[in-house]
LOTORPA-742760 format. One record per residue: residue in three letters; x, y, z of N, C-alpha, C in turn. Coordinates in steps of 0.05 Angstrom, whole numbers, plus 5000, padded with zeros to 4 digits. Atoms other than C-alpha are relative to their C-alpha. Example, Ala and Ser with C-alpha at 12.3 -4.5 7.8 and 13.67 -1.06 7.14 Angstrom:
residues 2
ALA501849765000524649105156501850245000SER498449764999527349795143498550225014
end
This chain:
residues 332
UNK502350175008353013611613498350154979UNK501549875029349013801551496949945017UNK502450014992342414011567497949904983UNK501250275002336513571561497850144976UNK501749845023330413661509497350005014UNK503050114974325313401567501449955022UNK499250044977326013391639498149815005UNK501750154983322912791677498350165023UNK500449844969322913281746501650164992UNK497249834991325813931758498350165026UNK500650044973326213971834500550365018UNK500649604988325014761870500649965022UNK500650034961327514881937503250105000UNK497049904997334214981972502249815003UNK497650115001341014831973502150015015UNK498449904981345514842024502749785000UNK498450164991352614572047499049935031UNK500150124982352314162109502049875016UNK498050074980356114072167499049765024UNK500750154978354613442205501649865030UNK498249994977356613392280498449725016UNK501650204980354712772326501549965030UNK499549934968354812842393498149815019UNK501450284990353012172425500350025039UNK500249984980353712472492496550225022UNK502749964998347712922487497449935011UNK502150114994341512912528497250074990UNK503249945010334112792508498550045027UNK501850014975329013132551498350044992UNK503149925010322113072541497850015027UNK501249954982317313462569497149934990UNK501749985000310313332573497050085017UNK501449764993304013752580497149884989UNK503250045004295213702570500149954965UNK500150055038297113792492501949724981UNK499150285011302713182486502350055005UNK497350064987309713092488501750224978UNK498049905001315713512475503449955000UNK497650124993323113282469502550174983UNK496749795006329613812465502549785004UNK497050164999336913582450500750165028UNK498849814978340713882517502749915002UNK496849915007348114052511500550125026UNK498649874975352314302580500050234995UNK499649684996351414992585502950075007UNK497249944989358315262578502049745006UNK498550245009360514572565503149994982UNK498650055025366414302524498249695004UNK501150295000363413642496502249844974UNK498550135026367013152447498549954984UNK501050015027365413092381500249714996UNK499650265008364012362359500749964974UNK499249995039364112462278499550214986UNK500049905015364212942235500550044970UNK499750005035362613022154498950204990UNK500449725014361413602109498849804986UNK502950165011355613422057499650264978UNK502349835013350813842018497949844998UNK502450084991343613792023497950264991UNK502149795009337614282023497649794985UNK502450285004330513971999501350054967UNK499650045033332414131919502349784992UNK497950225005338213741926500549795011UNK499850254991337013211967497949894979UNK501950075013330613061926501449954962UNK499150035026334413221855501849705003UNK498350245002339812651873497949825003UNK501550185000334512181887498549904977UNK501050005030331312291813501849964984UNK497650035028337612261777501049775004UNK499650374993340011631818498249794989UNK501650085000333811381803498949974965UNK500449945028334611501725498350144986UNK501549745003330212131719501050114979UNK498949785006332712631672498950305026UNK501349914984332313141727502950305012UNK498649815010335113901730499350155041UNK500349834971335214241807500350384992UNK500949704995332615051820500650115024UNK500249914975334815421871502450334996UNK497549855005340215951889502149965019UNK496850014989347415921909501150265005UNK498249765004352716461925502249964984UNK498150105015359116461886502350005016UNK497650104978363416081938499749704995UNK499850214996365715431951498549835008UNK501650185002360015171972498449934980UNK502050065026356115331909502049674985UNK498250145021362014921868499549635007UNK500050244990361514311920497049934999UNK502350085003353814331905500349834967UNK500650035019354214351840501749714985UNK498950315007359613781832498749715008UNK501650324992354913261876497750014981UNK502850135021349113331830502249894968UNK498450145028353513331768500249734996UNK499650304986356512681798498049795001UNK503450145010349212321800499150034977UNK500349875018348012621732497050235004UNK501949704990343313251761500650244977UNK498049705016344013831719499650165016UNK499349784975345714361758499650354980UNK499249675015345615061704496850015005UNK502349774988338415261727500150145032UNK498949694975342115521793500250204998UNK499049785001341916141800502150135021UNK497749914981347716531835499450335010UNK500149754990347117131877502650195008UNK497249924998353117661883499050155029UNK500449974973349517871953500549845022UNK500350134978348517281991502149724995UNK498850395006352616552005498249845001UNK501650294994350615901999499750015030UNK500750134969345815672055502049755003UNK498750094987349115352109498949865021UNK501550154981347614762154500949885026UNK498750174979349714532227497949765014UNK501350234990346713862244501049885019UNK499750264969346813502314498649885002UNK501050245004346012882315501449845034UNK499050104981346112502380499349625000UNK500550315006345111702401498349944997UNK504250125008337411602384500850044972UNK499649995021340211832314497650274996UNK501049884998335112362322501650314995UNK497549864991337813082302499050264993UNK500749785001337013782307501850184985UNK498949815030338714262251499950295002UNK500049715002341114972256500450004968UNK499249895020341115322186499750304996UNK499249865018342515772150499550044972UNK500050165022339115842085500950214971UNK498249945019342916392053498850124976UNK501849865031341716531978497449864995UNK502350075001336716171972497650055006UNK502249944991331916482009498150284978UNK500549785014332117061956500449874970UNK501950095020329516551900497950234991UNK502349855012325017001855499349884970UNK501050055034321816971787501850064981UNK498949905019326817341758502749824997UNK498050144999331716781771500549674979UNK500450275010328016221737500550024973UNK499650125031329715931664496349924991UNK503550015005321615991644500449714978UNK499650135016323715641583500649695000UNK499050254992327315061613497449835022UNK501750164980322014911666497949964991UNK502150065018317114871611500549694990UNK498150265018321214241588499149805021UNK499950194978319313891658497249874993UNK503650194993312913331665499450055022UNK500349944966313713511740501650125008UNK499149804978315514051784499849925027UNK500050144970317613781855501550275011UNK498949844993317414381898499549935027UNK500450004973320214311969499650325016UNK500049764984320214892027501050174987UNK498349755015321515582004499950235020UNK500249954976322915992058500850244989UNK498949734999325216772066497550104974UNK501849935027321917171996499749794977UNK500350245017322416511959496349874995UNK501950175004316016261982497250234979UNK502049755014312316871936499849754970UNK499150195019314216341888497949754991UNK502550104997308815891906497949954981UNK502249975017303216161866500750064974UNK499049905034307416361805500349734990UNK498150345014310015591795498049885001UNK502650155001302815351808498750034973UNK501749895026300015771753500649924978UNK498550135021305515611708500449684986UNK499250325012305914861713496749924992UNK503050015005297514911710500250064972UNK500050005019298115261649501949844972UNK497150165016304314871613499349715012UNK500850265000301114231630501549785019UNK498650064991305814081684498849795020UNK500650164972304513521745501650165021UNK498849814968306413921810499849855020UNK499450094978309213641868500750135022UNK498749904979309513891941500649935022UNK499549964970312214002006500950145006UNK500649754985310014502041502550135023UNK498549954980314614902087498750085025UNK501649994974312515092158498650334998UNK501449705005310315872143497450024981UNK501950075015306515632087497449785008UNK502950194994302315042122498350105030UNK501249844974301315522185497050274984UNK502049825026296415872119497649835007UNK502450085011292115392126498449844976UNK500850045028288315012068498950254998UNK500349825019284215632055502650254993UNK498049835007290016082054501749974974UNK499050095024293215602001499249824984UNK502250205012286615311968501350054970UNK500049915029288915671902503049834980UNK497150065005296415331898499049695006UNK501450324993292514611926499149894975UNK502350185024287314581879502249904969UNK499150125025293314521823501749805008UNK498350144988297514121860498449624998UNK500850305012297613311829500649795029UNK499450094982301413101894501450085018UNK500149864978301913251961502049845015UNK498150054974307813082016500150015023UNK500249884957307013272099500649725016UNK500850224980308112882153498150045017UNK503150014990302212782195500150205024UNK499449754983304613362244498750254984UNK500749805013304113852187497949914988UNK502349945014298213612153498250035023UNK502149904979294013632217500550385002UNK501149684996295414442221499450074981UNK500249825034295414562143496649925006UNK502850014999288114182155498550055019UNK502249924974285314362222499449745006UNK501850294987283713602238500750005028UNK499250154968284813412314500149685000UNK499850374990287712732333498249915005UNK502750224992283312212335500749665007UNK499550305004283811442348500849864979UNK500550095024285210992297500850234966UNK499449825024285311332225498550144986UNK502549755000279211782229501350234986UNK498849725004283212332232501150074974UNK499649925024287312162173499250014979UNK502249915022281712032127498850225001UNK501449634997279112662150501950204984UNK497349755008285913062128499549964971UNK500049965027285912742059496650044983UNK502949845006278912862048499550284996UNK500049784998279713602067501350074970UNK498849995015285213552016499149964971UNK500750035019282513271954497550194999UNK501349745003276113761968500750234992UNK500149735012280014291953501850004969UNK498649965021283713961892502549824994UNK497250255002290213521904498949704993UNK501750305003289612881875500449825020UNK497350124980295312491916499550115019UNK499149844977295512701987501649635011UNK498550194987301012202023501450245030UNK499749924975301812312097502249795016UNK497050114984309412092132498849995027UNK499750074968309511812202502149835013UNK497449974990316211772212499749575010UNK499450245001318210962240497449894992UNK503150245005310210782233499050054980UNK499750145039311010832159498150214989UNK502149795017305811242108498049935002UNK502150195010299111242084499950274979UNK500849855016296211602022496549914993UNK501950045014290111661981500450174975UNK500749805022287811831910497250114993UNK503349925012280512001917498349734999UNK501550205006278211301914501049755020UNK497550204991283610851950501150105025UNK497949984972286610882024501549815001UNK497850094995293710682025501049935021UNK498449924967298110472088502549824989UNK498250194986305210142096501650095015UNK498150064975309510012148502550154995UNK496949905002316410332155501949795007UNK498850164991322209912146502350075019UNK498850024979325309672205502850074999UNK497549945000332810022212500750035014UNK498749854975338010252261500950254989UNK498749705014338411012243502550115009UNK497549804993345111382240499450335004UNK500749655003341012002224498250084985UNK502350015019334212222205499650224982UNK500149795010336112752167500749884971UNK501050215025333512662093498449875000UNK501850184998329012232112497250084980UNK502550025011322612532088500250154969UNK498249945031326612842022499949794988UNK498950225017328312152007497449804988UNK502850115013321211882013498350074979UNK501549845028318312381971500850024973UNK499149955029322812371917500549644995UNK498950285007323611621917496249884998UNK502250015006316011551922498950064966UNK500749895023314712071862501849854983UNK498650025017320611801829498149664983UNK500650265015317311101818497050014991UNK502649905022310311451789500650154978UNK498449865011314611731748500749774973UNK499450275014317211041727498149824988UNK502950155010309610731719499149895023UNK500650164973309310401791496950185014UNK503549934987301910381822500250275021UNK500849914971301010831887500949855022UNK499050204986302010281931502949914999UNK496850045010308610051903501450235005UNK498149755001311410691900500050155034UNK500649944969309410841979502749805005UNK497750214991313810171989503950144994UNK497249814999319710501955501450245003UNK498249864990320411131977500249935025UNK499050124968319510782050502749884989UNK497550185004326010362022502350274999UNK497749785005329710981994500150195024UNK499649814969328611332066501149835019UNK498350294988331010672099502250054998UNK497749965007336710712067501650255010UNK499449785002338111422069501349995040UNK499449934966337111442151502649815012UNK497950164990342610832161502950114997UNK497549885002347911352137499650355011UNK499449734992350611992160499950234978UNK499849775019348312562116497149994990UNK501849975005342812802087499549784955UNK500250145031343612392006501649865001UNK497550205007349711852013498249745006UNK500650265004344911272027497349994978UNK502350005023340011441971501049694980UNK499950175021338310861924500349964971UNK501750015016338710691864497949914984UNK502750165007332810441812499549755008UNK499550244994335309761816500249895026UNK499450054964338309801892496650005007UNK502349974989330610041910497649744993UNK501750304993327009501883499949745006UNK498850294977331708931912498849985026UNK501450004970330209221972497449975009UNK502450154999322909141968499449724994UNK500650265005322908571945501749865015UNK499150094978328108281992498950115034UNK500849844966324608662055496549884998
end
């Protein structure tokens, strides 16, 4: 693929192959306690159990999020790192395949591609061992400075291991290079705190969490009603984000821009598997502010492109595209 002269998005985060296992025999046990509820997958100790399905994939947030931009008719280039194995190759052929560009990978001759084992049982609910491999050893010295100058938006997911040092360098950079910055936060990074990461906030155009992680990134406490979450994006734009959009999984989003409180609904599905899910929202969300679509509108379609996504097995095979996504709003 000949590289581009402008990027729409170029999407930061990891990359992994994926191994998906479903195990519809699996039990859910949830415990609960004074603080709320709890719920583990539980597997036979020393079990054999049968396998219901099994599919290999690739995934990781850079590349579930890049296919979603390129489906979506982005020009749109994925960042991360690979090892030089077979899984890099099977990465790099699914973005290709969407038209992703794939040559700002970097490759490591230390580490393999992250690796993913997903169980998935009959709630469609599913728990994720990984592995995240090269990736985690993302640095500065990996990035194409040049090329990610070329982007209007930087969509950076989780960065985990020494990656997330990365943070404040890509903040500064897209601040100064006139970039729109997009996040979601990983769990080491929103256990910081807003003041811990007031300096990486305040440049940040648009914000991602589900309402789990933005209650610790902000300190709010549950409340009735939607106190609480006007409270969170309030905290938020005080310190600088324009966008804050807050996921709640089947009971749909809400956002604000400083002036405007958002909400819709999640559409109604039978999930195969919620993995992707909040990848698909965020990049199917950004992707249609991207396109010109209001705030509102664009809440509606990444709820559609996560819809979608959860009715199949894998983390990117039911992604939409431009066209598919706004049928579906408009038929839903």
């Amino acid at each position: 693929m000949r590289k581009p002269d402008r990027y729409d998005v170029i999407s930061v985060g990891s990359a992994t192959e994926d191994i998906m296992i479903e195990v519809d025999s699996a039990k859910v046990v949830t415990i609960d306690d004074m603080h709320g509820s709890q719920s583990y997958m539980a597997l036979e100790y020393g079990g054999k159990l049968h396998v219901d399905s099994i599919l290999v994939s690739v995934g990781g947030g850079a590349v579930n999020t890049g296919i979603t931009f390129a489906t979506q008719g982005l020009t749109t280039a994925v960042v991360s790192k690979v090892g030089r194995d077979d899984g890099a190759d099977r990465i790099r052929r699914r973005l290709e395949e969407v038209g992703a560009h794939s040559h700002l990978l970097a490759e490591s001759d230390e580490h393999g591609t992250g690796y993913s084992t997903i169980i998935t049982t009959y709630t469609g609910e599913r728990t994720v061992l990984v592995h995240r491999g090269a990736s985690r050893t993302l640095s500065a010295n990996d990035m194409d400075w040049d090329g990610l100058a070329k982007a209007e938006w930087l969509y950076i997911s989780a960065l985990a291991g020494d990656s997330w040092q990365l943070y404040p360098i890509l903040a500064e950079f897209a601040e100064r290079h006139q970039i729109k910055l997009a996040l979601n936060l990983g769990t080491s990074q929103i256990d910081q705190g807003i003041e811990g990461f007031s300096e990486i906030l305040r440049c940040t155009h648009v914000l991602f969490q589900n309402v789990q992680e933005m209650r610790c990134l902000t300190g709010v406490p549950q409340e009735l009603g939607d106190r609480d979450e006007r409270e969170m994006m309030s905290r938020l734009h005080e310190v600088g984000v324009n966008i804050v959009v807050i996921t709640d999984g089947a009971r749909g989003a809400a956002a604000s821009d400083g002036r405007t409180h958002y909400t819709v609904p999640a559409y109604q599905v039978v999930a195969a598997c919620s993995l992707g899910a909040g990848d698909a929202f965020a990049a199917g969300c950004l992707s249609s502010l991207q396109h010109g679509l209001g705030l509102q509108e664009s809440l509606r379609m990444g709820a559609a492109n996560s819809a979608s996504v959860v009715q199949e097995t894998g983390a990117n095979r039911g992604i939409l595209s431009w066209q598919e996504a706004l049928q579906y709003v408009r038929s839903h």
